[in-house]
C-alpha positions as CSV (number, residue, x, y, z in Angstrom):
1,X,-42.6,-15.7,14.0
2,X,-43.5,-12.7,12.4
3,X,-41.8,-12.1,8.5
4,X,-41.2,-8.3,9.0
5,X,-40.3,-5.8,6.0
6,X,-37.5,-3.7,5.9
7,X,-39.3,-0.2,5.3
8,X,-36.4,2.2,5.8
9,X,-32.9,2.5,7.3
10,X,-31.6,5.0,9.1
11,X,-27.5,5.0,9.1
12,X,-26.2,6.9,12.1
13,X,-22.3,5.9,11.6
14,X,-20.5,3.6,9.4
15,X,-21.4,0.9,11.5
16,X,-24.5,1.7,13.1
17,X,-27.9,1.4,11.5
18,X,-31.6,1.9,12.6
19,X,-33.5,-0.6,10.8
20,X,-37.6,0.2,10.5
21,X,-40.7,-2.8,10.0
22,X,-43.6,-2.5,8.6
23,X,-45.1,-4.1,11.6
24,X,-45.2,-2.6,15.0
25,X,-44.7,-4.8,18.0
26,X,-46.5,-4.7,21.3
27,X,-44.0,-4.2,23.2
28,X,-42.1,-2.0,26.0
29,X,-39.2,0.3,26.2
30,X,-36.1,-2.9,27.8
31,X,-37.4,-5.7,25.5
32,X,-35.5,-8.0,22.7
33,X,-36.3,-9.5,19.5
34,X,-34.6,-12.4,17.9
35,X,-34.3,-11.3,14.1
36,X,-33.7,-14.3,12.0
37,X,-31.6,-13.4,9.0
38,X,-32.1,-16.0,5.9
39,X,-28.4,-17.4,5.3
40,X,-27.2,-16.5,8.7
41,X,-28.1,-17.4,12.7
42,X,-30.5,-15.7,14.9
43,X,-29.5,-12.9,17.0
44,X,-30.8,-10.8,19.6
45,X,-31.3,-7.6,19.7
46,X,-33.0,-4.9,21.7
47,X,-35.7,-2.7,20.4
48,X,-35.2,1.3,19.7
49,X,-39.0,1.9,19.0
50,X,-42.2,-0.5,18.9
51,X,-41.0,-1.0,15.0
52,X,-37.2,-0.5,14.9
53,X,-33.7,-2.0,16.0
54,X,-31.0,-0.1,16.2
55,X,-27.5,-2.3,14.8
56,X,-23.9,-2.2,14.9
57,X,-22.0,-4.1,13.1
58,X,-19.4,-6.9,15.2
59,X,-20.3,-9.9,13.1
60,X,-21.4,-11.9,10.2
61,X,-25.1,-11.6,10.9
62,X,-25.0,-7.7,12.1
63,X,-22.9,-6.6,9.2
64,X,-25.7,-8.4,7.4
65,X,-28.2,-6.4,8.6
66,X,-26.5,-2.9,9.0
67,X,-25.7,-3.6,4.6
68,X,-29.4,-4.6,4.5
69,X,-31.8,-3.1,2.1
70,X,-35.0,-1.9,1.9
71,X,-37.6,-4.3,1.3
72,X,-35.8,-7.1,2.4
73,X,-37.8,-9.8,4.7
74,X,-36.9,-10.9,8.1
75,X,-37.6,-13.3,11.1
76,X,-38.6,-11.8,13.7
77,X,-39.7,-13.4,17.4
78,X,-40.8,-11.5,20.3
79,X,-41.0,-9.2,22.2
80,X,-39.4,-11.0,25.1
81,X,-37.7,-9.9,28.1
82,X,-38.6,-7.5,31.5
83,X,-39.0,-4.3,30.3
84,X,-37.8,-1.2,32.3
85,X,-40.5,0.3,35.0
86,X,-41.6,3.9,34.6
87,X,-40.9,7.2,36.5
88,X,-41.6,10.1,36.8
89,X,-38.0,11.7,37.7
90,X,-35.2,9.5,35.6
91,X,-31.4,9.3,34.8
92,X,-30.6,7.5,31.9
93,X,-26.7,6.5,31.5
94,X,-25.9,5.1,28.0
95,X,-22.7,3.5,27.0
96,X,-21.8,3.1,22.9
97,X,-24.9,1.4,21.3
98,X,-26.9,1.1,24.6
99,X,-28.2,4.3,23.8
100,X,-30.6,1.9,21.3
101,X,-32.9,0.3,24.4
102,X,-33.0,3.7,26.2
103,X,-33.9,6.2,23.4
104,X,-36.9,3.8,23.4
105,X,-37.5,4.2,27.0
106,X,-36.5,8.0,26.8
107,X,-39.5,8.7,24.0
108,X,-41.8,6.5,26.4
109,X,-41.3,8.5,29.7
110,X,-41.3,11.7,28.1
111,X,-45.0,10.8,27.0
112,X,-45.9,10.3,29.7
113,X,-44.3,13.6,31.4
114,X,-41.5,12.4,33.2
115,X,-38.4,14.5,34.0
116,X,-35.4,12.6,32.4
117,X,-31.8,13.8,32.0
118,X,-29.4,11.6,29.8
119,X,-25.9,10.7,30.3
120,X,-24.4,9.6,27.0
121,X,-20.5,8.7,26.5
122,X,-18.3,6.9,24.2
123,X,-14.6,7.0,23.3
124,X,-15.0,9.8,20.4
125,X,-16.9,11.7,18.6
126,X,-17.8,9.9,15.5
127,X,-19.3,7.0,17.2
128,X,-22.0,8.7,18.7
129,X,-25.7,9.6,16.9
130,X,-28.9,10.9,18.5
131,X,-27.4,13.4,20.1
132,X,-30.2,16.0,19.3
133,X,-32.7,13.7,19.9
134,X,-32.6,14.4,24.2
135,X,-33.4,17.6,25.6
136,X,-31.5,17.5,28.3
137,X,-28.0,15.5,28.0
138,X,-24.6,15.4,28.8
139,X,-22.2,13.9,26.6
140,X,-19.1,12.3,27.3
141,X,-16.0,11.1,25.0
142,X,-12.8,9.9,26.3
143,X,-10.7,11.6,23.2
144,X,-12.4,14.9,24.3
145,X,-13.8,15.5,20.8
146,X,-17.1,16.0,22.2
147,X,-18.6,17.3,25.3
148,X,-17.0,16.5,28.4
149,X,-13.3,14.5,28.1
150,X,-13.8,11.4,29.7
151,X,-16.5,8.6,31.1
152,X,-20.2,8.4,31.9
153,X,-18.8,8.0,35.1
154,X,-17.2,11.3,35.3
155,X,-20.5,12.8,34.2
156,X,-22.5,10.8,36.9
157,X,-20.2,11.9,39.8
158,X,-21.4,16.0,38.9
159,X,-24.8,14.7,39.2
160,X,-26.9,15.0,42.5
161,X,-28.5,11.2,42.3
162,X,-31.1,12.4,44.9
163,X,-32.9,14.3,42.5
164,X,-33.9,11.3,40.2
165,X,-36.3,8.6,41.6
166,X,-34.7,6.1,38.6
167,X,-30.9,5.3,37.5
168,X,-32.0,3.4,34.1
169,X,-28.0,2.1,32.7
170,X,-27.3,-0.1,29.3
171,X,-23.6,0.0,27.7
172,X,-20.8,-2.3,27.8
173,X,-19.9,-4.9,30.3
174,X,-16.9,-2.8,31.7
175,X,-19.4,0.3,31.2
176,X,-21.8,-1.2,33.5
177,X,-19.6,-2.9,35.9
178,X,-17.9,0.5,36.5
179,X,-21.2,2.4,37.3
180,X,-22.3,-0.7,39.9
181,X,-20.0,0.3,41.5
182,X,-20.2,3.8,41.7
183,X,-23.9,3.7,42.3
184,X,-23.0,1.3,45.2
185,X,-20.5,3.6,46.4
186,X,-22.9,6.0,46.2
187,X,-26.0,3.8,47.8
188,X,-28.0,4.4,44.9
189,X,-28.2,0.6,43.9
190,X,-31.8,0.5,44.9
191,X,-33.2,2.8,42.3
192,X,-31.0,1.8,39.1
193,X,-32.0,-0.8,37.0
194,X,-29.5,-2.6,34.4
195,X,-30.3,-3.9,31.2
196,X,-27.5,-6.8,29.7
197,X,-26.5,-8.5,26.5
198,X,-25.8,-12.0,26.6
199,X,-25.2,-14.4,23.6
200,X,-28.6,-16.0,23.3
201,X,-30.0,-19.4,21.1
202,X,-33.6,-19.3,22.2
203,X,-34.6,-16.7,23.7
204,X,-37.3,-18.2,25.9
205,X,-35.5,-19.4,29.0
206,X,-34.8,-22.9,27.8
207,X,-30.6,-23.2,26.0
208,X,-28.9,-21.7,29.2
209,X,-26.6,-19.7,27.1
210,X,-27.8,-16.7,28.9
211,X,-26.7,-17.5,32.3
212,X,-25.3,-15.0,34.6
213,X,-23.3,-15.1,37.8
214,X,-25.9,-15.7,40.0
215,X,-28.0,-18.0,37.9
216,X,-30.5,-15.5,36.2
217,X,-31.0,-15.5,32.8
218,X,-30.9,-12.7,30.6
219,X,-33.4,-13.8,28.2
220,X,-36.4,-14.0,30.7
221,X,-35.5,-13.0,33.9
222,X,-33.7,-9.7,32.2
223,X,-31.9,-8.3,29.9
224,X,-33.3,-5.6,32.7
225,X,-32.2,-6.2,36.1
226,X,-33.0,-4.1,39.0
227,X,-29.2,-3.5,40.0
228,X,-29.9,-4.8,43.7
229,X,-30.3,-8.3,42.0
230,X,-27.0,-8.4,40.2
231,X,-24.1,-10.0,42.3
232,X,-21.4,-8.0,40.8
């Protein structure tokens, strides 16, 4: 376990923070951490750069951390996890806070050239951030305070899916769900790959508490699936 040092924090919305360590982890744009919070249980959470995670608040331990300070110490294991595979023509489809994993991966393609367009929704306005951080995006809210009124899914179906040699997704469990299956509508399961939360204890493969629907586990055989995997 690493003890990492809070060197800055970044809030984005009242409930969202990008917390920054002084150490940088060898890692790649899809993997997880578990950050081990003094006082409070070990959570998972995805990285947003080699040396960041990007929080929202939903319980004891994130609030913790989103109201953290700088130079404050945590636990930190990893990285752990399948990481997404490169492209060099992408679509990346962000849901809420899964924008976190895939700015990540959107900062690692575009060194290396790639082509990426980003899909990025939520229900309004104020709960999105990074906005002018893509340069080429499409944003979606469902209260039409912003961009185009309604879902990434409404965005996706004005897009021509044959241009882009990867579909990269993270969002919600209902986000997700909805754009299986209107990639598999579309037969364009075969190119998108899914990345998944799950409650997790370990992290390593051995608790279960990751299990999905057809026996994977999130914590080591994910959180990125290649879609065609997933029995949704």
């Amino acid at each position: 376990m690493y003890h990492a040092k809070i060197t800055k924090l970044e809030r984005l919305t009242e409930k969202i923070v990008t917390i920054n360590f002084n150490i940088r982890l060898q890692s790649y744009p899809g993997q997880f951490v578990m950050v081990n919070v003094p006082g409070y249980e070990e959570i998972p959470l995805s990285l947003s750069s080699p040396n960041s995670v990007t929080v929202k608040a939903v319980g004891e331990t994130t609030e913790r951390l989103v109201k953290s300070e700088e130079g404050m110490y945590v636990g930190i294991r990893g990285a752990f996890g399948n990481a997404f595979s490169p492209s060099k023509s992408a679509l990346i489809v962000a849901g809420g806070i899964g924008i976190a994993p895939l700015k990540y991966l959107y900062d690692y393609l575009r060194k290396c050239n790639a082509k990426v367009s980003v899909i990025y929704g939520d229900r309004t306005s104020q709960n999105l951030f990074w906005i002018d951080k893509f340069d080429k995006i499409t944003i979606t809210t469902e209260d039409g305070t912003l961009g185009l009124k309604g879902t990434v899914i409404d965005a996706l179906s004005l897009e021509n899916l044959d241009e882009f040699e990867k579909i990269y997704v993270c969002g919600s469990e209902g986000m997700l769900r909805a754009t299986y299956e209107f990639l598999k509508e579309r037969d364009a399961l075969d190119k998108a790959e899914f990345s998944l939360e799950r409650f997790m204890r370990c992290g390593l493969g051995v608790c279960g508490s990751c299990v999905v629907e057809n026996g994977l586990r999130v914590c080591t055989d994910g959180p990125v699936f290649k879609a065609s995997d997933l029995t949704w």
